[in-house]
C-alpha positions as CSV (number, residue, x, y, z in Angstrom):
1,X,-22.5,-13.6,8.3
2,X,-19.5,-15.4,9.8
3,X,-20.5,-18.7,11.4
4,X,-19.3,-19.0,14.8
5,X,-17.5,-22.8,15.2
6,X,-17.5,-24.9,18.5
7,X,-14.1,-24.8,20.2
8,X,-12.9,-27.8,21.5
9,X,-10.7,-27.6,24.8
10,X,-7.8,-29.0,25.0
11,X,-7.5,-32.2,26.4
12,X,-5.6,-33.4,30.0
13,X,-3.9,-36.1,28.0
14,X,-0.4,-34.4,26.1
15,X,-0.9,-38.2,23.9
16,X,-4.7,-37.0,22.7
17,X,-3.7,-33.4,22.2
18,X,-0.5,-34.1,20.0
19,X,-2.7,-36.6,17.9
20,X,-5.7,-34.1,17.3
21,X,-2.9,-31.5,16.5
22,X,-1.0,-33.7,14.3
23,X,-4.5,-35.4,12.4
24,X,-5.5,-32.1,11.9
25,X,-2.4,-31.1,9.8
26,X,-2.7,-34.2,7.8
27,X,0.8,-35.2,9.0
28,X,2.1,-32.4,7.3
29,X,6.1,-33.2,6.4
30,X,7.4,-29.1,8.3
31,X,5.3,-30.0,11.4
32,X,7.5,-30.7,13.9
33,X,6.6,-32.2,17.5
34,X,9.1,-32.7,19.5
35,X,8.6,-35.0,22.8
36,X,11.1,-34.2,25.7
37,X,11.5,-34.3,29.6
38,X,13.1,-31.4,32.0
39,X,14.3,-30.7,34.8
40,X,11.2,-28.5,35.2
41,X,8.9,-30.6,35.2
42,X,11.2,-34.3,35.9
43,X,7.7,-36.5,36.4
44,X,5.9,-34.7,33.5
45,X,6.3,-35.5,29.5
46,X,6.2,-32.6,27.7
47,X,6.3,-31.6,24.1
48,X,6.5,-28.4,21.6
49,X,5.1,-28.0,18.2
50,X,5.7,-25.9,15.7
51,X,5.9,-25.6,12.3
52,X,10.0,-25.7,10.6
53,X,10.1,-22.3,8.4
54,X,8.4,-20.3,10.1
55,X,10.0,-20.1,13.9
56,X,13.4,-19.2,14.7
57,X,14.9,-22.4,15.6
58,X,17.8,-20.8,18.0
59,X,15.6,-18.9,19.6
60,X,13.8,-22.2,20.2
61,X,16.9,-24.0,20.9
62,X,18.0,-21.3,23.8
63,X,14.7,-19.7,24.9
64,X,12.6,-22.9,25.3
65,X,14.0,-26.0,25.4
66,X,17.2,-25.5,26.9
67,X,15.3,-23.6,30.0
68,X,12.9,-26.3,30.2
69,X,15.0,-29.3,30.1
70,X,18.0,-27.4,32.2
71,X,16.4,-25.5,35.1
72,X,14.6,-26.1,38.3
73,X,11.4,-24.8,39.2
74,X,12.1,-23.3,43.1
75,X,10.7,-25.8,45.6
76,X,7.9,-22.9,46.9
77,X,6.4,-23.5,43.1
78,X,3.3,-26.4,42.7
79,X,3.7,-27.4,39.6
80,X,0.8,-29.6,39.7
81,X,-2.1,-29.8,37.2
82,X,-3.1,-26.5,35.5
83,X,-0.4,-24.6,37.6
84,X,2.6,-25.9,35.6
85,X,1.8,-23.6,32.9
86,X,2.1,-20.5,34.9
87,X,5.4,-21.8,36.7
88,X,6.7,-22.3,33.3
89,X,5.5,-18.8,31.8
90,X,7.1,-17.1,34.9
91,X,10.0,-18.8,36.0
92,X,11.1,-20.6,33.0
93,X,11.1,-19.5,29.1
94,X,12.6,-16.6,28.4
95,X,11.1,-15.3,25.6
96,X,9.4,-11.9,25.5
97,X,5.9,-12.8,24.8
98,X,4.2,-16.0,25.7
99,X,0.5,-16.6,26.3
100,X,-1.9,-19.1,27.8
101,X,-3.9,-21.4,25.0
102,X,-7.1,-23.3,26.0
103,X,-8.6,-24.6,22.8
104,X,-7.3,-27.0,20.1
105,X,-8.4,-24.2,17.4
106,X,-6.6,-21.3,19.2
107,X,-3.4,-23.8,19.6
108,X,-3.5,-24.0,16.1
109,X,-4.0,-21.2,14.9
110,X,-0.9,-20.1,16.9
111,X,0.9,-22.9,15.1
112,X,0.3,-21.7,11.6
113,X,1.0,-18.1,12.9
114,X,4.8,-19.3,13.6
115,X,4.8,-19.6,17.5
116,X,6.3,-22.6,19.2
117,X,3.5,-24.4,21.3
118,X,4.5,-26.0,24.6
119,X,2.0,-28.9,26.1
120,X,2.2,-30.5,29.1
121,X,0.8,-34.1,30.3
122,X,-1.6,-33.6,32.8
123,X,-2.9,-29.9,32.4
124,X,-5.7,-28.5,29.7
125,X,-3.7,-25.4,28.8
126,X,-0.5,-25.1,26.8
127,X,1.5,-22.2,25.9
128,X,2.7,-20.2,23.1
129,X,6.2,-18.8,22.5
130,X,6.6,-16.1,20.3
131,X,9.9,-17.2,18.2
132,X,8.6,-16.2,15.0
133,X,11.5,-16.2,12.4
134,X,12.3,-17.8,9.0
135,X,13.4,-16.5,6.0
136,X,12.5,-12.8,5.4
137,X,12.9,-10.2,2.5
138,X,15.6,-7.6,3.8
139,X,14.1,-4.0,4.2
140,X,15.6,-2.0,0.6
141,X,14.8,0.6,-1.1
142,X,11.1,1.0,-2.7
143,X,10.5,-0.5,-5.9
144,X,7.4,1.8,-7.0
145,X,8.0,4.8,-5.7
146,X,11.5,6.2,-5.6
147,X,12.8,9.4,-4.7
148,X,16.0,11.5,-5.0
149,X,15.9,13.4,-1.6
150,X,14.1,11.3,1.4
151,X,14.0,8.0,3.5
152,X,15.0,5.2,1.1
153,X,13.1,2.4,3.0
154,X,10.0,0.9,1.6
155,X,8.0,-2.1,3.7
156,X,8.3,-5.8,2.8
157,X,6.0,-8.5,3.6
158,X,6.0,-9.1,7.4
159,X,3.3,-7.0,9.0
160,X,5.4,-6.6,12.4
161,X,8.6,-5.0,10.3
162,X,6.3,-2.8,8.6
163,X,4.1,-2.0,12.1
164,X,7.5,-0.9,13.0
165,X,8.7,0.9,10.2
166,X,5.8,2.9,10.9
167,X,6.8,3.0,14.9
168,X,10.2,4.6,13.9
169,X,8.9,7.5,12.6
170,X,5.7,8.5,14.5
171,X,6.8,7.6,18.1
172,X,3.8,8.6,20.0
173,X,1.3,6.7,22.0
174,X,-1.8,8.5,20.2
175,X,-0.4,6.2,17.1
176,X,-3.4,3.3,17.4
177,X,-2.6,-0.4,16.3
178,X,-5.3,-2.5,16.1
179,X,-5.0,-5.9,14.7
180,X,-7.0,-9.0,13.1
181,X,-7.5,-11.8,11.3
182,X,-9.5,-12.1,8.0
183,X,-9.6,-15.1,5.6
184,X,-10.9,-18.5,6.4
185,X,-8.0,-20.3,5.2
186,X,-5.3,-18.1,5.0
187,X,-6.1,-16.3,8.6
188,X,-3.9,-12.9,7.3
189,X,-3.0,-10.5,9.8
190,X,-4.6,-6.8,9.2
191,X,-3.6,-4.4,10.9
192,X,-5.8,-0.4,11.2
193,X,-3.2,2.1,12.0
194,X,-4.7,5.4,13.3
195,X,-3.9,8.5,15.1
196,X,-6.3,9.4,18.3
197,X,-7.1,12.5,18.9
198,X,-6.7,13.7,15.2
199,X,-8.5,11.1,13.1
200,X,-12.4,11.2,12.3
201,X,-13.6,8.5,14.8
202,X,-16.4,7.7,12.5
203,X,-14.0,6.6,9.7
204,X,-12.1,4.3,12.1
205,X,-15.0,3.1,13.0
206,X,-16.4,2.6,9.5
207,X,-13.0,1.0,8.6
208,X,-13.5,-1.9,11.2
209,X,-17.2,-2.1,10.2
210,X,-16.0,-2.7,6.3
211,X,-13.2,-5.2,7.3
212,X,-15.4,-7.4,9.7
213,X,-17.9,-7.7,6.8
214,X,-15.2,-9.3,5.0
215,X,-15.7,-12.9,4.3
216,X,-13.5,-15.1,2.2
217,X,-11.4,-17.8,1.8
218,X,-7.9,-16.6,1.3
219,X,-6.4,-12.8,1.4
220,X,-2.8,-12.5,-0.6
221,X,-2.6,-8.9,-1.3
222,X,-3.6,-5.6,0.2
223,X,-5.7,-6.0,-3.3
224,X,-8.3,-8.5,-2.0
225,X,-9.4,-6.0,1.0
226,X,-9.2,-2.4,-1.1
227,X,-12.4,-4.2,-3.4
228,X,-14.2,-5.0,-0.5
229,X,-14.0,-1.7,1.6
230,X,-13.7,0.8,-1.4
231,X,-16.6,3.0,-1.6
232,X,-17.7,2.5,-5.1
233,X,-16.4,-1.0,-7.2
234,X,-17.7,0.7,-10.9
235,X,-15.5,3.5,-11.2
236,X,-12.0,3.5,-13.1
237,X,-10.7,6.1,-10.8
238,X,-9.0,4.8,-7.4
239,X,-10.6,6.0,-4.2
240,X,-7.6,4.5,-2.0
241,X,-4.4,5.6,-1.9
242,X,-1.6,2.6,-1.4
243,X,2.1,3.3,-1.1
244,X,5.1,1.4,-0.2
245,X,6.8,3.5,1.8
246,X,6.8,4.5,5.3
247,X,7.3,8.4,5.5
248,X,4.4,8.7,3.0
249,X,2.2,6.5,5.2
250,X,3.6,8.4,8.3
251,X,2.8,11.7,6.8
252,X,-1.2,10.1,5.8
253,X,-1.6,9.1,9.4
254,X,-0.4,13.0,10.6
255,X,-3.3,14.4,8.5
256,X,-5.9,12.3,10.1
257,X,-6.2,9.2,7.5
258,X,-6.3,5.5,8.4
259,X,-3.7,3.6,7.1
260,X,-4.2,-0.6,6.9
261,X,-1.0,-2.8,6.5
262,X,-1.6,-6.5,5.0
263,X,0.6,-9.3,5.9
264,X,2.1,-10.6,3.0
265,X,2.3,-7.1,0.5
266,X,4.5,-4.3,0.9
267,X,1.4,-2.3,-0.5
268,X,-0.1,-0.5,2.5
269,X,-3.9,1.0,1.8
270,X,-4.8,5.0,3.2
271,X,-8.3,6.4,3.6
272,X,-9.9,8.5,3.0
273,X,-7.8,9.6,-0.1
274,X,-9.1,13.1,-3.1
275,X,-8.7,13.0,-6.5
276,X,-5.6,15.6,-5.8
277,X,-4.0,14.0,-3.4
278,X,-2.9,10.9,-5.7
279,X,-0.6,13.9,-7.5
280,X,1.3,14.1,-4.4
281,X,4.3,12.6,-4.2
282,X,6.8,12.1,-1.2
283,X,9.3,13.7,-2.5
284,X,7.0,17.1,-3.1
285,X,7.7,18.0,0.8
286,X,11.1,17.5,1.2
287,X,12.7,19.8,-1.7
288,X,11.6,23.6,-2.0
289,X,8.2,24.4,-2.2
290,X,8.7,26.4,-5.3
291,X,10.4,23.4,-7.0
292,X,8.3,20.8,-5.9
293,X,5.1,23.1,-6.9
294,X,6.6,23.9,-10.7
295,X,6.8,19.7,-10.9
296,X,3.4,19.2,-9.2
297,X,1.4,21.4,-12.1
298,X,3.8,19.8,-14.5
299,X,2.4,16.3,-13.2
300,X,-1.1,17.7,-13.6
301,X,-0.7,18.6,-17.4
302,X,1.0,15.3,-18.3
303,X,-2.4,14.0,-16.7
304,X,-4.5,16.0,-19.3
305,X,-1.8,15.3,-21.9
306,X,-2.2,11.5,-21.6
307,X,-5.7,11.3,-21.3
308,X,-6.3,14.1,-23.9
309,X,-3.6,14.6,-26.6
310,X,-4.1,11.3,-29.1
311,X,-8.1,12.1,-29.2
312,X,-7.5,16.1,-29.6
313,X,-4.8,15.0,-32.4
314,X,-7.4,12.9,-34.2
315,X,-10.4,15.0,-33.8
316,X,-8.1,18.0,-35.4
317,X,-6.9,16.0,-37.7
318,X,-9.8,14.7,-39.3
319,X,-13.2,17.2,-38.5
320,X,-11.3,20.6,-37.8
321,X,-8.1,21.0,-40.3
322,X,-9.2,24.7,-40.1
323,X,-7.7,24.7,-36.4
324,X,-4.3,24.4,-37.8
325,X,-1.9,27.0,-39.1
326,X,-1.5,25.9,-43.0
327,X,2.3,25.0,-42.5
328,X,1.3,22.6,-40.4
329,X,-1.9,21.9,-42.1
330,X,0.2,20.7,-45.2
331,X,3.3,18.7,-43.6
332,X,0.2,16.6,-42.0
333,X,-0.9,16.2,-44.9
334,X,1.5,15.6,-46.8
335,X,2.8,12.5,-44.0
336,X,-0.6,11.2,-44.5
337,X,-0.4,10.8,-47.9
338,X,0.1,7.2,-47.9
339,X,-1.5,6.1,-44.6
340,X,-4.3,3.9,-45.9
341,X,-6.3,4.1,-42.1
342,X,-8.1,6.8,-41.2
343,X,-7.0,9.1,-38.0
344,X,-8.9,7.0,-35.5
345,X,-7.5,3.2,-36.5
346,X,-4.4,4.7,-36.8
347,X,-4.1,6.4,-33.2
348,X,-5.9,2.9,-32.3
349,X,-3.0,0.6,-33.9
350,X,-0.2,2.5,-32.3
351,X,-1.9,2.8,-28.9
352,X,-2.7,-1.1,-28.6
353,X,1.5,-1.8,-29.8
354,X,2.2,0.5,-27.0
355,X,0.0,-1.5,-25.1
356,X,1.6,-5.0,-26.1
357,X,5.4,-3.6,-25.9
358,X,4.9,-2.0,-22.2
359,X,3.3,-5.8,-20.8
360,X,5.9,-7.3,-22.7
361,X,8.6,-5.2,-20.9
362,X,7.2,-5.5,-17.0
363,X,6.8,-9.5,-17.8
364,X,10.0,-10.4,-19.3
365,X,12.9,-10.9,-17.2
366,X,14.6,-7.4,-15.1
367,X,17.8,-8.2,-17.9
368,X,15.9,-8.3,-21.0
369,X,12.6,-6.9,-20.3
370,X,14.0,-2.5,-20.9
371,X,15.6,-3.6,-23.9
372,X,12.4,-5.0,-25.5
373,X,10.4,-2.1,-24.4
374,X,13.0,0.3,-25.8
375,X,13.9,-1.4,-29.5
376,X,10.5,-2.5,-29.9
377,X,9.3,0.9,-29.7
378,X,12.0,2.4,-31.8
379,X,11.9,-0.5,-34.6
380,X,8.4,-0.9,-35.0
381,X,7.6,2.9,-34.8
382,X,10.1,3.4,-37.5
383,X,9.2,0.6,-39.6
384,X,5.6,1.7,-39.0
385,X,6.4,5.1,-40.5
386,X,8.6,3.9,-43.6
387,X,6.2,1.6,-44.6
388,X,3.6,3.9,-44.8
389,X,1.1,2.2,-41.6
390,X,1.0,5.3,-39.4
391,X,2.7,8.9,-39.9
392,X,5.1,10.2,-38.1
393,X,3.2,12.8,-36.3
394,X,0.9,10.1,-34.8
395,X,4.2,8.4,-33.6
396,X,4.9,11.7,-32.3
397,X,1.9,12.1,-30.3
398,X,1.4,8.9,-29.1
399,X,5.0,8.6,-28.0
400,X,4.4,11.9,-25.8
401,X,1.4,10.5,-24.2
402,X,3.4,7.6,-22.7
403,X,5.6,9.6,-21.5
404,X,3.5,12.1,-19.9
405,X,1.7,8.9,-18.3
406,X,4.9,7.9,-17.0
407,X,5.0,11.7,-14.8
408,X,2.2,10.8,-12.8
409,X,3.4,8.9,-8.8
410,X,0.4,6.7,-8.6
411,X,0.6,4.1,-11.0
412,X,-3.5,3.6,-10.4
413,X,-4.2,6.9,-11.6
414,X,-2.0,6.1,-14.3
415,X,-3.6,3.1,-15.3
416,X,-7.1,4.6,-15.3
417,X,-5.8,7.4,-17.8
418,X,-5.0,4.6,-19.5
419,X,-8.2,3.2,-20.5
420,X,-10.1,6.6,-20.5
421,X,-7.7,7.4,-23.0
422,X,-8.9,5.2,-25.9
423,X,-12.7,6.6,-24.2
424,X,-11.8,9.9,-25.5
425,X,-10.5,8.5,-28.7
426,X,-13.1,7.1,-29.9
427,X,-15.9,10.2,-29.2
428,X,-13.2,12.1,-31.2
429,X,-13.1,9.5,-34.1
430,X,-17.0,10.0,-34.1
431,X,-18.2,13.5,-32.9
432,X,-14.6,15.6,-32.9
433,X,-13.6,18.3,-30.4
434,X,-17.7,18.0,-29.5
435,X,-17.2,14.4,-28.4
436,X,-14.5,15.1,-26.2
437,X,-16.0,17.7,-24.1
438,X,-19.2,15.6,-23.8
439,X,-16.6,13.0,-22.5
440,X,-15.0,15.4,-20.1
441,X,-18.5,16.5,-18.6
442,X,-19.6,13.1,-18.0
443,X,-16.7,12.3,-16.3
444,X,-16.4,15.4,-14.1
445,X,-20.1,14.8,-12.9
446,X,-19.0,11.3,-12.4
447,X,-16.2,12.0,-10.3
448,X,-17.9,14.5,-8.0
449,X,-20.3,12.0,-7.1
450,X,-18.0,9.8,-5.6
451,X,-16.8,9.4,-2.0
452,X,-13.9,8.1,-0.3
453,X,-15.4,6.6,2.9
454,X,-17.5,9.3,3.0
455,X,-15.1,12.4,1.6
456,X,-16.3,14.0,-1.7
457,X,-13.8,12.3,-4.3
458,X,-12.8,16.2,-5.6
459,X,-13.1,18.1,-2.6
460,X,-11.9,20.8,-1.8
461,X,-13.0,21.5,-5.4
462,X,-16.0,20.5,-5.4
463,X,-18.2,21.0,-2.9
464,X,-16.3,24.4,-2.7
465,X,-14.5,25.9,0.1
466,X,-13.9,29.6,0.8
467,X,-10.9,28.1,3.5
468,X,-8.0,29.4,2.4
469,X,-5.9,26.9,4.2
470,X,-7.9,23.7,1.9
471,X,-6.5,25.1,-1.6
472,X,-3.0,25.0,0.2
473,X,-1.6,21.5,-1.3
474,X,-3.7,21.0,-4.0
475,X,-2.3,22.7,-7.0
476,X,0.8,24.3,-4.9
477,X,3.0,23.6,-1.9
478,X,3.4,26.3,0.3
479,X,6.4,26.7,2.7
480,X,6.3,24.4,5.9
481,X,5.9,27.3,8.2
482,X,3.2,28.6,6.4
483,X,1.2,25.4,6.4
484,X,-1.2,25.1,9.3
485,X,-4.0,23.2,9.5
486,X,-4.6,19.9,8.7
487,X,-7.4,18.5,5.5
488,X,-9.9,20.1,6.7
489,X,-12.0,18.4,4.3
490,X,-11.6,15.1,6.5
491,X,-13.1,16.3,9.5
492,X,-10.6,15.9,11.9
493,X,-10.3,15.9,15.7
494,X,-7.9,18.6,15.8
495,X,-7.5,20.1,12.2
496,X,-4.4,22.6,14.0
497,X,-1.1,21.1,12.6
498,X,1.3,24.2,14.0
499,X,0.4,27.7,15.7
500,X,3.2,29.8,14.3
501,X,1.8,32.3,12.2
502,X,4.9,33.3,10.6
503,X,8.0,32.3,9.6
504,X,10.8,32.2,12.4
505,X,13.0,35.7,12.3
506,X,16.1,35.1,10.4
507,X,19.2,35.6,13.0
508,X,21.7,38.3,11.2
509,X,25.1,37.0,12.8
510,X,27.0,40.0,14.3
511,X,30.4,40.5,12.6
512,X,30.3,36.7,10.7
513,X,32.1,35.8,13.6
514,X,29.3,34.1,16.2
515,X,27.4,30.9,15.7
516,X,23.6,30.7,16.6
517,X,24.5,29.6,19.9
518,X,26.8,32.2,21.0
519,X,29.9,30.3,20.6
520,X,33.0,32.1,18.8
């Protein structure tokens, strides 16, 4: 439970206030208080606060102090006591958004949050100008998840540029923002995105119920909350989907998910999130829907392939030779000759190289790190084979099972195939093709008991549906036209997407000589 602290008002004395405010940031060498007289307020000291780095200081140059220390207050204004913070608020700064502050803690907290505080001698409230600025990353092009044909703009780490990233694209009021604060020391902005009327409102509210249970120190990633809220914490398989870009989250939000943006990561978390849909990728709904549904089953066999292939290989291999066609059969054997491991250490060695060569590629710098990755692979798989450590058909194999790793959009799912991969090699090296499908069963039962705040993980699958319109962007993509319903397996609001039944009549143009419009 979160404990509840005393507040402590702000004090009538501007002398008091600025020394609580400036003890309490241990003198801090990028807190700057700056003592001043106006014309606003000629009898009064005043003074503003803020810390340098994380305000705009033109904006505080033009918007607060030049308007304070320039203009007048008009002569029908008492801008006595408690009163010369509204005068100020309404006839004075001219920035967009500035609020009233009554406590030392809420002053701040403001502070830290890159406003500009404004105090007065003589009154108990101060204000806060919002002149956030500083140094910021630029909006670019995702890092994570590119695309050919689409939006190339991916968030960064302010929570406001990414709210509004978001804005851009669904500009409706049913689009819900709500906001908070969670980390004892680091105080990180969270923001819930939702849309009302279509969302499940007992996911939003089980969303807020997650986050407010939330109790820690510091929050520096989108990371830190998706283990706190997620539904189950020993599973390899992720039951959140997190993307970098804004159409995809714009397009999660449409369908009646809940999307929450961390300040600091340009990782943004969506709930509830299926087994299928993390085989969906962005780019899937803006090319044809024949195109995009021959790439989305080739995605789902390079998911078998890299969980599968290196344990089927060895379990072949080794238990059933009887499997293979003999020409096959006896080149095997013949580039096995020399191998002095069996089938198992062997797929083992290569697998863990692999391992070592693709961490040594994402850590090393952008310049050297592909060209590691790349000759490593191709030295060491080659000396591998000619001194006689591993065949070449193991190289083979395990060679196409990175790269069918590489197919899949979410790099989670790809991660957890992965580790289940050696799972499965290992039951081969021991029980064979038996071994594997013991494996397989386990995990299917597994996976259909779990649940993404509350959706089955492999729904529509499993439970089963006999809606047509659920098996509609799971394995294929059908045309836009033709899709019209929402997930129905996350119990929406309003599941309708579109009415039109059909697609739109195709306009045969009369003589090639007329546009659509009528015009010659």
């Amino acid at each position: 439970m979160k404990q509840h602290r005393q507040l402590t008002p702000l004090s009538p004395s501007l002398e008091a206030n600025l020394h609580r405010i400036h003890a309490r940031f241990g003198g801090s060498s990028d807190l700057v208080i700056r003592p001043f007289r106006g014309d606003a307020a000629p009898d009064r000291q005043l003074a503003i606060v803020y810390l340098d780095g994380l305000v705009d200081a033109e904006s505080v140059q033009e918007s607060v102090l030049e308007p304070i220390m320039a203009m007048r207050l008009p002569e029908r204004m008492n801008a006595k006591g408690a009163r010369l913070a509204e005068a100020l608020r309404n006839c004075i700064i001219a920035v967009g958004s500035v609020k009233d502050v009554g406590t030392l803690e809420e002053a701040m907290q403001h502070v830290t949050d890159g406003l500009c505080l404004i105090l007065a001698d003589g009154s108990g409230v101060a204000l806060t100008a919002n002149v956030i600025g500083g140094e910021q990353r630029a909006v670019t092009i995702p890092q994570t998840q590119t695309v050919i044909r689409g939006p190339q703009q991916g968030f960064v780490e302010n929570i406001a540029t990414n709210v509004s990233l978001v804005r851009r694209i669904i500009r409706s009021p049913d689009l819900h923002i709500r906001t908070r604060k969670i980390g004892r020391q680091s105080n990180t902005n969270v923001a819930v995105l939702y849309m009302h009327g279509i969302a499940d409102e007992g996911v939003v509210k089980e969303v807020f119920k997650r986050l407010s249970a939330i109790d820690i120190d510091v929050v520096l990633e989108s990371g830190y909350i998706e283990e706190y809220i997620q539904d189950e914490t020993f599973t390899l398989f992720p039951t959140m989907l997190n993307s970098e870009r804004p159409d995809v989250v714009a397009a999660s939000l449409a369908e009646g998910r809940v999307a929450i943006i961390v300040d600091g990561t340009p990782i943004v978390l969506v709930a509830p999130a299926t087994f299928f849909s993390f085989f969906q990728s962005a780019e899937d709904y803006y090319q044809r829907f024949d195109i995009a549904t021959f790439v989305r089953m080739i995605r789902y066999f390079a998911y078998a392939f890299s969980m599968l292939l290196p344990s089927i290989y060895i379990a072949v291999t080794t238990y059933h030779q009887e499997m293979l066609p003999t020409t096959l059969l006896i080149s095997l054997a013949a580039q096995r000759e020399g191998v002095p491991f069996p089938g198992l250490v062997e797929a083992l060695l290569m697998e863990l190289t692999f391992e070592v060569l693709r961490e040594a590629g994402l850590r090393m710098p952008r310049a050297i790190g592909p060209a590691i990755s790349i000759v490593g692979a191709l030295v060491l798989g080659q000396a591998a084979v000619q001194a006689g450590i591993v065949s070449a058909g193991m190289v083979i194999v395990v060679s196409f099972t990175a790269i069918s790793n590489f197919v899949l959009p979410d790099y989670n799912l790809a991660a957890t195939s992965r580790l289940i991969r050696f799972a499965f090699m290992i039951m081969a090296g021991l029980l064979g093709l038996f071994g594997i499908f013991v494996l397989v069963l386990v995990l299917l039962v597994h996976m259909v008991s779990l649940r993404s705040f509350g959706v089955p993980y492999m729904s529509p699958i499993a439970p089963g549906s006999k809606g047509k319109w659920l098996w509609r962007d799971v394995f294929i993509r059908v045309p836009w036209w033709a899709v019209l319903m929402r997930p129905l397996d996350l119990k929406l609001r309003n599941p309708i997407r579109q009415r039109n039944r059909r697609k739109p009549p195709a306009q045969r143009l009369a003589g090639g000589s007329q546009g659509g419009d009528g015009t010659s």
